[in-house]
N, C-alpha and C positions, 0 to 999 in steps of 0.2 A: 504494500500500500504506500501510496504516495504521501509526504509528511508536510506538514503545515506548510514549512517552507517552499516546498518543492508546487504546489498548488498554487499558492498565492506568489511566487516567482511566474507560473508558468502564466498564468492570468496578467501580471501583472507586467508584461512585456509588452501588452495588446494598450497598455494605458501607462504611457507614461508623459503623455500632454499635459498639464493641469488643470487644461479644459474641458479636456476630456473625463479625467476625474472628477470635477465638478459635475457635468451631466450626471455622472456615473451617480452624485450625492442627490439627485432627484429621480431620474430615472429607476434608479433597480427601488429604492422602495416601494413607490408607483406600482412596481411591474408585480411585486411579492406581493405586495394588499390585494391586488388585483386577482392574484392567484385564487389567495385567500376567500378573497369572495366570490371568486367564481365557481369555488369548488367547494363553497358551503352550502352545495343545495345539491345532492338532498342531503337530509341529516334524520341519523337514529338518536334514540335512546337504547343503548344495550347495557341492561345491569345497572343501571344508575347513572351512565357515562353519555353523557354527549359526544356522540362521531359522525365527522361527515371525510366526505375525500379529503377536503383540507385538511382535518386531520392527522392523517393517514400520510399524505404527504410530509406534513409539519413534522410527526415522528419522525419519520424516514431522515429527511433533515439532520433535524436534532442529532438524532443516533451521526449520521456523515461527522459535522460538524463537531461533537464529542469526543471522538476518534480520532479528530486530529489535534486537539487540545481542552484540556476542560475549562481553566478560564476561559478562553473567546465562544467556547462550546456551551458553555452556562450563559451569557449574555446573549447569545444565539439563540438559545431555547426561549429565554425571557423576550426577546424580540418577535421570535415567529408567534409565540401565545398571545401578543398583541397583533398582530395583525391576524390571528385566527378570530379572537374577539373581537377585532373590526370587522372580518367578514361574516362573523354570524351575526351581527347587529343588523348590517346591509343586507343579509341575506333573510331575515327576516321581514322586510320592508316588500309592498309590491314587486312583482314581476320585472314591471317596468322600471320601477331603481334600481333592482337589483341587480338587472344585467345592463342597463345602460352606465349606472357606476361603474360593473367592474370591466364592462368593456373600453367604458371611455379612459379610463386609467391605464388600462392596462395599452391601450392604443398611444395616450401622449407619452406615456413611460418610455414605450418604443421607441416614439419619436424625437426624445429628447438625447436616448441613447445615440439614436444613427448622427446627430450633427455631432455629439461628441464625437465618434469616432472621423464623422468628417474634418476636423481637427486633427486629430490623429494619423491619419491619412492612411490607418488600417480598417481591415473588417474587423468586426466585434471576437472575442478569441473563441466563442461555444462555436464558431463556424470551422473552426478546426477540430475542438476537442468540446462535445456534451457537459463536460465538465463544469465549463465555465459559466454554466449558469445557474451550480450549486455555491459556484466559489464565488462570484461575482455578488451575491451581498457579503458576505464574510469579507471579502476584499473592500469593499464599502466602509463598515465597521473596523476592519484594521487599520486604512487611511484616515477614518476621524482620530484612533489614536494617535496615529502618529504625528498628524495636525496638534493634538493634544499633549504632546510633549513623550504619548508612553510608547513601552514597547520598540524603543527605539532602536534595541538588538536585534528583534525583530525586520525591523525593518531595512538596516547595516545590511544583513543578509540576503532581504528582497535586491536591494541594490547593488550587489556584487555580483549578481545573476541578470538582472532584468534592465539595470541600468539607471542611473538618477532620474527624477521628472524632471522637465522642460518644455518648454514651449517647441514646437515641432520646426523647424527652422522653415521648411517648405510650405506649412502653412500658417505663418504668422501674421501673416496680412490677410486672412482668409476669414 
């Protein structure tokens, strides 16, 4: 299995515009709530337990993101249980909210991704490797630390691999 590093290196080659990381800080949330409520419908009760696909997803997740560290893996879990709870709020709501919220969400999210990457002057990295659109809110969440002063070991190491962020020389007038 591939390890923290190794994940958010291999992602993080696809982004290292800071405009394009900036999308990244609107867009993948966007795209994960989006998820979230689009896949809060239908929903059980089994046993006591509220499940819907979002769910099931969001576990799945969690478990990923665990596996590769438990700090970011515990703030990972606490993150997706809000946006599951986002999406069961909206998914409770008419037909009509419910899928025109998470459609329309999940459509600007897109859209705010694709001009970052046109910045970037790459495709987005899940076009090479699936991966990258498990790693890509984690990669989110790791770049606000490291905005934030932490994990800055972490991050030494993204950059030894992936390379410093910059502005993309080719498209800096763009």
């Amino acid at each position: 299995m591939k390890s923290l590093v190794d994940h958010l290196s291999q992602y993080a080659a696809y982004h290292r515009d800071p405009r394009n990381i900036v999308s990244h800080f609107m867009g993948i949330p966007l795209i994960v709530v989006a998820v979230a409520v689009l896949l809060s419908r239908p929903e059980w009760v089994i046993a006591g337990f509220w499940l819907s696909p979002a769910v099931l997803v969001a576990l799945a997740s969690a478990w990923f993101y665990l596996r590769l560290e438990l700090r970011l893996g515990v703030l990972m879990t606490v993150l997706l249980g809000l946006c599951i709870w986002l999406g069961h709020v909206l998914a409770q709501q008419s037909t009509l909210v419910w899928l025109s919220s998470g459609l329309a969400m999940f459509v600007i999210g897109w859209a705010i991704q694709f001009v970052g990457h046109h910045y970037e002057g790459r495709k987005p990295a899940f076009v090479d490797d699936l991966t990258g659109l498990i790693v890509g809110p984690l990669f989110v969440v790791a770049e606000l630390a490291f905005m934030l002063g932490m994990r800055q070991e972490l991050k030494e190491q993204i950059e030894v691999r992936a390379g410093v962020v910059r502005v993309n020389p080719n498209r800096a007038a763009a």
